[in-house]
N, C-alpha and C positions, 0 to 999 in steps of 0.2 A: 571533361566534367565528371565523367565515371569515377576517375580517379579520387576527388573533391569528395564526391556522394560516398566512396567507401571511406576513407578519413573519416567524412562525419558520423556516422555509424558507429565505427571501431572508437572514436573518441567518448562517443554516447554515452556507449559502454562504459568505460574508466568513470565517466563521470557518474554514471548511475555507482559504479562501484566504490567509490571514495569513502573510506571506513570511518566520516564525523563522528558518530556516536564512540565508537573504539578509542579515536583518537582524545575525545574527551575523559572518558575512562582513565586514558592513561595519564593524562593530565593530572588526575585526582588520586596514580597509584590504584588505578583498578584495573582489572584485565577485564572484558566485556566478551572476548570472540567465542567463551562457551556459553554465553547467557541464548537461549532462544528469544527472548522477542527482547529488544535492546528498549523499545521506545517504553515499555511494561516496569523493567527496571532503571532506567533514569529517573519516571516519574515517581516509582514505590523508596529507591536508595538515597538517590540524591536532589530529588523536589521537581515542584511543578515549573520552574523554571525552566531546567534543564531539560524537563521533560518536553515542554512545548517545543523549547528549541530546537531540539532531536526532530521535531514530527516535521518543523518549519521547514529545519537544512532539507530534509528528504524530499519535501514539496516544492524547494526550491531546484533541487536538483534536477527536476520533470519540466520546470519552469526555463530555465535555461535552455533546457537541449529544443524544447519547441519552439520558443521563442526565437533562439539562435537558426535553426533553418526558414522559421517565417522570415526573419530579418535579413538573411541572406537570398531570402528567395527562390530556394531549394522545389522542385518538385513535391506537393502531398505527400506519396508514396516515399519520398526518402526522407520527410522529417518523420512520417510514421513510423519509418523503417529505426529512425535515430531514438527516437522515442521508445521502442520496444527494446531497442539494443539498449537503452539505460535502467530498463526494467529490469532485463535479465541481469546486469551488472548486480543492481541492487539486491535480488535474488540468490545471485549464484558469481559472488564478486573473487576474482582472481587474489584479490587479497586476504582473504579466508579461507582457503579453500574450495572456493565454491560451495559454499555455505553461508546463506547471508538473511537478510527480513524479506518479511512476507512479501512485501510491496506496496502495501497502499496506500503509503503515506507519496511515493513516488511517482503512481500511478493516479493519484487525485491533481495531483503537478499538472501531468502532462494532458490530462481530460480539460480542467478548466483551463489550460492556457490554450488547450486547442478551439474551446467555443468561442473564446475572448480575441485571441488574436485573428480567428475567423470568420469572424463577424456574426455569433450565435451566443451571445451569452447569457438567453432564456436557458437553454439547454443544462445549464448548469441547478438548477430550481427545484427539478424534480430529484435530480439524487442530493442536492441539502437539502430538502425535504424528509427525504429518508434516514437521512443521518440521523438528524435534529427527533426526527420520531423515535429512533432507535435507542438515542442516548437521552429521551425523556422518558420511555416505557423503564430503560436501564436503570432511571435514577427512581421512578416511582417504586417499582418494585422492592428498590434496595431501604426505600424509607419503609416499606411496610414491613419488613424482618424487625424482628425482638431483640433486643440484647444488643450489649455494644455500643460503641460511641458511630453516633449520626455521622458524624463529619466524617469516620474513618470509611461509613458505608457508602458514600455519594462522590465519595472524591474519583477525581480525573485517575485514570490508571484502574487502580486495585483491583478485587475479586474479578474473576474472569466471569461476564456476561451471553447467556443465548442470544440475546436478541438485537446486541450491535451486532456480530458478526453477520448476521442475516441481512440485516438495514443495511451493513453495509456494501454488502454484495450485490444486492436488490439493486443498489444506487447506482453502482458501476451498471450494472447491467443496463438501466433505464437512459444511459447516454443514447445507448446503440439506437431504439427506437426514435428517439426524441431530436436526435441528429438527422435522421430521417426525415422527422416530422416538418421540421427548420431548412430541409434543403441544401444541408451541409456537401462538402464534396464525398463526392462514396468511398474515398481512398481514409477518409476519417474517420468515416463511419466502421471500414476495415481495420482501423486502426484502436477502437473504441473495441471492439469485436477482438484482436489479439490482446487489449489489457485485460479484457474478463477473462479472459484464455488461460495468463500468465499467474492470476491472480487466483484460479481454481486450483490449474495446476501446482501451485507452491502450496496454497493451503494442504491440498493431498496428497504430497511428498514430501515437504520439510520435517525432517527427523521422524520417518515414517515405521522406517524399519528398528530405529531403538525403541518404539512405542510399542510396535508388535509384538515385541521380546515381551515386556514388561509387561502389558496390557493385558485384564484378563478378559476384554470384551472381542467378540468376534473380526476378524479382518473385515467384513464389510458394516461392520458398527461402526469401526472405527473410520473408516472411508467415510460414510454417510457425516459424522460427526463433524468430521475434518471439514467437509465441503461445507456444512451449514456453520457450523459455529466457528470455524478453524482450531478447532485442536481436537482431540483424540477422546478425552472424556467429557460428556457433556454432563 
């Protein structure tokens, strides 16, 4: 079975890595691999369509690989284990370079199929909760600015927002406790524990060092920036 558990793992991987959004791109005669955040540009370049689509594939992708070891009946610990290898893929995907999305479109995948297929899916409540907060403070705000056309300021994508990225870290986080709270098995709750992990770490290392170059704010401004809002200038 060792053998089985590493396959699934190593496959995880590829599958967290699978370049959709790219592959779409090129569909359309676009090249995507130097865009930073892919799902930002699908929805600003080529519409809300595509854009959903993009967030969908990447949730499906976290959807899969948990699903596929609950189904198979794998051990906690190595659908966790399969789970985080699809993260990293999506992160740090052999097909880019190892340069890839932040994760959370992949990581939201694999948190709600883990409460669902686990028989916890209160657990899920409190970080849509935080989302929905995030992205109603997001949208208030953006109606109270001057100038401009409304619909450009409220829409799905555009300007970069403080306070989803916050809401939505808060949200990952609020798994860990809350799986707790529910009785979950602890190897999930470890598992819920390496996505916030994954999901810190990428925010404060993707394209960290061309930022430095360029960036006139301090290295640990920029660090702190990164961790709350995910990116460099807030």
């Amino acid at each position: 079975m060792l053998a089985l558990y590493i396959v699934f793992i190593i496959v995880s991987y590829f599958i967290g890595a699978l370049p959709f959004m790219a592959l779409v791109g090129r569909l359309k005669g676009l090249d995507l691999t130097k865009e930073r955040d892919l799902h930002d540009y699908l929805f600003n370049r080529m519409g809300k369509g595509w854009g959903i689509a993009g967030v969908l594939a990447d949730m499906l992708k976290g959807v899969i690989i948990v699903l596929a070891g609950f189904l198979l009946q794998f051990p906690t610990t190595i659908v966790a284990l399969g789970a985080l290898a699809g993260i990293c893929g999506q992160m740090w995907p052999v097909f880019n370079r190892f340069d890839g999305e932040r994760g959370n479109s992949i990581g939201a995948g694999v948190n709600v199929t883990f409460s669902f297929a686990y028989g916890a899916p209160l657990v899920i409540i409190i970080p849509v909760c935080f989302a929905l907060i995030g992205l109603l403070i997001r949208t208030l705000n953006r109606l109270r600015e001057k100038g401009g056309d409304v619909r450009e300021r409220i829409k799905l994508g555009g300007r970069p927002s403080n306070v989803f990225p916050l809401a939505v870290i808060l949200g990952f986080a609020s798994f860990i406790p809350t799986s707790i709270f529910f009785n979950m098995d602890v190897m999930i709750t470890w598992g819920f524990v390496g996505v916030l992990l994954l999901l810190l770490l990428r925010r404060l290392t993707g394209g960290l060092f061309e930022d430095l170059k360029i960036s006139q704010l301090s290295a640990a401004r920029i660090l702190i920036n990164r961790l709350l809002y995910d990116r460099s200038e807030a």
